[in-house]
Phi, psi and omega in degrees: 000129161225144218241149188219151153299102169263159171200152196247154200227102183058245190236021176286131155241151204227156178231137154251131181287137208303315154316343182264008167220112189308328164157175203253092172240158165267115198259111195271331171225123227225068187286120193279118186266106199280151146128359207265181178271190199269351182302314168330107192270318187165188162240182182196162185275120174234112186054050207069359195248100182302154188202135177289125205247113196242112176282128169301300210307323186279354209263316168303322194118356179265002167137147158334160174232172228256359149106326192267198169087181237230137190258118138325108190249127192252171152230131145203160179032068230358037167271128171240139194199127191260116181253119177301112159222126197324303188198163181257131173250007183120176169278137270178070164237125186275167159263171195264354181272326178294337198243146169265092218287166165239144177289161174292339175312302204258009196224159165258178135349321203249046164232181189223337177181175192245135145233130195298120171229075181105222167248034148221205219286186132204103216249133121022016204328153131256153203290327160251051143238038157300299175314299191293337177298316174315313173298334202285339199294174149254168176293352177294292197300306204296347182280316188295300162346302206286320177291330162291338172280327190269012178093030175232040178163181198265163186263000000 
């Protein structure tokens, strides 16, 4: 048996697996940090902690997200980070039959596997793939980002 966060992102429903997610809160102000990229919403304080704020929805690629909704708070490889997502739909525990590998084919990076729900879908995050698209960079593109985000060249 393995237990997931589900939530839903426009008419996707996506799941984390419950370890990789520290807890759920609701972020009433969103402070915006220019130059970042655009998925990037802002940062916002959480208990003394500043923590970067990532709209999924722009970070996948499905469109803006609808400005409301619920922040994810992730761990995964020491990254700590809050994902705008529409709404929480529960905790999600599965059998090991139910889940599904996705071929490489049929996916981008940042999902990892399906879980069978019904007559759809429940797709998978993996909670770090942000981190890993950044690995995929070189070290070059990643200096050039970091000096252009800090104002010393073009972006």
């Amino acid at each position: 048996m393995r237990v997931f966060v589900e939530f839903s992102l426009g008419s996707l429903s996506l799941a984390l697996p419950v370890e990789d997610v520290r807890e759920v809160v609701d972020v009433e102000k969103v402070t915006r940090v220019p130059g970042g990229p655009g998925f990037m919403k802002g940062i916002v304080e959480l208990r003394g902690e500043v923590l970067p704020v990532i709209s999924l929805a722009e970070a996948l690629g499905v469109g803006a997200d609808s400005g409301g909704g619920k922040v994810i708070v992730v761990h995964s490889d020491g990254l700590r980070a809050g994902l705008l997502v529409e709404g929480i739909k529960g905790i999600l525990r599965v059998g090991e039959g139910e889940i599904l590998p996705l071929r490489e084919m049929v996916t981008s990076s940042a999902f990892s596997e399906v879980i069978r729900r019904g007559e759809g879908f429940v797709l998978v995050l993996r909670s770090d793939f942000l981190v890993r698209e950044q690995e995929e960079k070189s070290e070059e593109e990643i200096m050039e980002e970091l000096l252009a985000f800090l104002g010393y060249g073009p972006r």
